[in-house]
C-alpha positions as CSV (number, residue, x, y, z in Angstrom):
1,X,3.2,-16.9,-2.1
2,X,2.2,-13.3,-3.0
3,X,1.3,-11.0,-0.5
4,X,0.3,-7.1,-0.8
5,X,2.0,-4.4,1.0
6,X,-0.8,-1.4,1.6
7,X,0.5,2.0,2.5
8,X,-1.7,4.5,4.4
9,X,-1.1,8.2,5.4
10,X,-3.3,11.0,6.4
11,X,-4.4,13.3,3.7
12,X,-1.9,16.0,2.9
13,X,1.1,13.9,5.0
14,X,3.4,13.3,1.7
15,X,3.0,17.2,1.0
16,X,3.9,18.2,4.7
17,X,7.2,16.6,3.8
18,X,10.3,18.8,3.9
19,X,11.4,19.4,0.4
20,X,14.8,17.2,1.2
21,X,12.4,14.9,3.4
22,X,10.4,14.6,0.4
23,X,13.7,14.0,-1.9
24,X,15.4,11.6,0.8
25,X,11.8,9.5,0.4
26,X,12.4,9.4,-3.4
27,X,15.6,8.2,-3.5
28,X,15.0,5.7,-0.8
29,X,12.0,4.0,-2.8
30,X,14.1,3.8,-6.2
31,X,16.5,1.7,-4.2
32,X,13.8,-0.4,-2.6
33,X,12.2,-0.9,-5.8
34,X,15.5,-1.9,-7.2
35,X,16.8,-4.1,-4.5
36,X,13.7,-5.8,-4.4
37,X,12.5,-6.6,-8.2
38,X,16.4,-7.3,-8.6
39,X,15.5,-10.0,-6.3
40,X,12.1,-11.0,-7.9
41,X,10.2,-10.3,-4.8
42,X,8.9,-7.1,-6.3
43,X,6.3,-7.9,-8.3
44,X,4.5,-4.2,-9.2
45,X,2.5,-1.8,-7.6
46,X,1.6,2.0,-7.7
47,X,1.2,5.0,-5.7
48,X,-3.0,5.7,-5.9
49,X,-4.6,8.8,-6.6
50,X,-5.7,11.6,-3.7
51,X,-8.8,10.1,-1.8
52,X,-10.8,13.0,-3.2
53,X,-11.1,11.2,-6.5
54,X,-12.3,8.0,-4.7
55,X,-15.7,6.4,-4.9
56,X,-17.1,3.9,-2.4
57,X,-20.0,0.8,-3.1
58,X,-21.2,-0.5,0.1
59,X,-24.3,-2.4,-0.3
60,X,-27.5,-1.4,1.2
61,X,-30.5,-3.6,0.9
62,X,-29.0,-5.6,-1.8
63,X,-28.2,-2.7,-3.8
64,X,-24.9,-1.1,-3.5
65,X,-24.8,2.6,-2.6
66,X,-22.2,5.1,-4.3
67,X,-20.7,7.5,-1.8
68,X,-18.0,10.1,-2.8
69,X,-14.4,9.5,-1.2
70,X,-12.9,6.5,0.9
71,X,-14.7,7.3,4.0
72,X,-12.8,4.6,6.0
73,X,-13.8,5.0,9.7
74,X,-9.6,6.0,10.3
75,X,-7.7,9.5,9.4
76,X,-5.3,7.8,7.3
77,X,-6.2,6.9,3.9
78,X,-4.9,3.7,1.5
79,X,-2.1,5.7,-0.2
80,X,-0.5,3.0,-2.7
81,X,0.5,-0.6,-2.3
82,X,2.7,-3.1,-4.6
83,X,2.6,-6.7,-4.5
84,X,5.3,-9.0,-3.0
85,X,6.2,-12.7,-4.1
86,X,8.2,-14.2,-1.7
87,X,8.4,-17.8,0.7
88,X,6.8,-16.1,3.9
89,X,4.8,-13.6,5.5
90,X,7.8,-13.0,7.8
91,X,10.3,-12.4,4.7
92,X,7.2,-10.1,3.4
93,X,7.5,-7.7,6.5
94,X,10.6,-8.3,6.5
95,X,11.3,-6.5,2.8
96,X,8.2,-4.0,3.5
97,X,10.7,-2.7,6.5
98,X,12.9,-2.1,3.8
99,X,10.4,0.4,2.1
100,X,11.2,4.1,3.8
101,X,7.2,4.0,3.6
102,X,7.2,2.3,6.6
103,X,9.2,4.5,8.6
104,X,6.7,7.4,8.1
105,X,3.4,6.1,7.8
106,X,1.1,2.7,8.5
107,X,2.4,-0.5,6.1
108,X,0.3,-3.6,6.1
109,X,1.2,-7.1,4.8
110,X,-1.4,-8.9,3.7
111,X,-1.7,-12.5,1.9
112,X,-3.2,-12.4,-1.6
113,X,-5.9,-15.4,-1.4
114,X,-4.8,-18.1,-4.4
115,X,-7.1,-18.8,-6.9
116,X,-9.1,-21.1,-4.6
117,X,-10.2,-19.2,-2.2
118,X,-8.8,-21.2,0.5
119,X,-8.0,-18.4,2.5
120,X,-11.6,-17.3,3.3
């Protein structure tokens, strides 16, 4: 089963980092990423661009509505995410405890619906 790992922080929390805070997170993803596509649980992923260069559609009368930004009703912001194919949600949470993500900012796990929908 795949499942996707979303990572939020608050604008301008990576860049409040320490400089060796900042290195220490580095080298603690490469050997996530390693461990884990060593294993063939890591599927892919990628860090996203500032919220600033976001656009939202929310539909309005049947028409969706551009709005600059991600305007999500919470401070922190959908920072990057990868994708996880594994037997379980737990093993999922379990490897996304793994990330050092996860020891600074909001990680969720999240099932990736199959092709059928089923999950709806």
């Amino acid at each position: 089963m795949k499942y996707v790992v979303l990572i939020y922080n608050a604008p301008g929390a990576y860049e409040a980092l320490s400089d060796d805070d900042r290195e220490a997170l580095g080298k603690g993803a490469d050997r996530f990423f390693k461990e884990f596509t060593d294993s063939g649980e890591f599927i892919g992923g990628a860090a996203l661009a500032d919220a600033s260069q976001a656009r939202t559609l929310r539909g309005a009368g049947g028409t969706p509505a551009v709005t600059d930004g991600p305007f999500a009703e919470a401070k922190e912001q959908l920072a990057g995410y990868y994708i996880l194919d594994c037997e379980s949600i737990e093993r999922a949470v379990e490897i996304a405890s793994h990330d050092p993500a996860s020891r600074l900012w909001a990680v969720e796990v999240r099932p990736v619906m199959d092709t059928e929908g089923a999950e709806f």
